[in-house]
N, C-alpha and C positions, 0 to 999 in steps of 0.2 A: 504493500500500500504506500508506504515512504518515498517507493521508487517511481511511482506515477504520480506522489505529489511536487516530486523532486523536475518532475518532466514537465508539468504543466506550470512549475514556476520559470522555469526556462523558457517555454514556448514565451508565457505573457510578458516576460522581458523582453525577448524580440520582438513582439507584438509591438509594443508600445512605445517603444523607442523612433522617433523619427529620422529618416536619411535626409542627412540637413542637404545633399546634392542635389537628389530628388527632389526635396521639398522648394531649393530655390529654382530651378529649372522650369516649375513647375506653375511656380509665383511669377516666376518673369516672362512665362510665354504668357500667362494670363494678362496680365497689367499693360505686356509691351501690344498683345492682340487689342488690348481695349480702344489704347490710343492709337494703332495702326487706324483702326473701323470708326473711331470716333474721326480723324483727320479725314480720311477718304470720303467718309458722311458728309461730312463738309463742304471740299470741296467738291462733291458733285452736286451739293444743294445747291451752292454759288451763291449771287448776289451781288451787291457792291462792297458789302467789306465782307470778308468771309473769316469767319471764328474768333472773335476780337478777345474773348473770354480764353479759350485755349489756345493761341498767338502769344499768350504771357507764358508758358512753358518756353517760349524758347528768353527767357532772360536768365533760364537754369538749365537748359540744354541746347547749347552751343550748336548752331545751323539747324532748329527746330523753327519750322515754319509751317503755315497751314495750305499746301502745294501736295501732288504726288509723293514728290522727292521728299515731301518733310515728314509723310506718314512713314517713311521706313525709315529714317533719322529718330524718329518719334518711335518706330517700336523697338530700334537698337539703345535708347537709351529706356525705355520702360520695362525690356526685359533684362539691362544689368539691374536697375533701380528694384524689378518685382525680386532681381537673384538676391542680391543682397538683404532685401527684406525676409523672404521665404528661407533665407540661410542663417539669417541672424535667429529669426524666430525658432526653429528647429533646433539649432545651438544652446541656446536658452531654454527650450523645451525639455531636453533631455536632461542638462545642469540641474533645473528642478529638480526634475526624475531623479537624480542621484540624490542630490541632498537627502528630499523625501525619504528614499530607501536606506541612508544611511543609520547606521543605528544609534 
């Protein structure tokens, strides 16, 4: 009995533990796909000023503009920014985890 409880503490360790790889990879395709389809939404909607509100991303990402060319500027920096977030939080997630279990 000891030795199937010994198993299934094992398992729920690796269970629970997140891959902070995965986890930022994962973050940054999201975040960076948002503003790719959010930029492109735009500029096919058009107008005369086109996305005045998201046009301020580019005073914190360098050659971010609301053009084609700036929705894939715009999803290379939203998928380092989702990495980093999605890597930081996982990192942190597991650190918990440890404390937690510490005895």
């Amino acid at each position: 009995m000891t030795e199937q409880s010994d198993l299934e503490k094992i398992v729920l360790t690796r269970l629970i533990r997140l891959n902070a790889i995965v986890s930022g990879i994962v973050t940054g395709l999201i975040s960076g796909g948002i503003l790719f389809i959010a930029t492109i939404w735009l500029v096919i909607k058009g107008g005369e000023v086109v996305g005045p509100h998201l046009a301020l991303l580019g005073q914190f990402f360098a050659g971010y503009r609301v053009t084609y060319f700036g929705s894939v500027v715009g999803f290379f920096y939203g998928f380092i920014t989702g990495f980093i977030i999605g890597f930081t939080v996982a990192i942190l997630y597991n650190w918990l985890l440890r404390v937690k279990k510490a005895p």
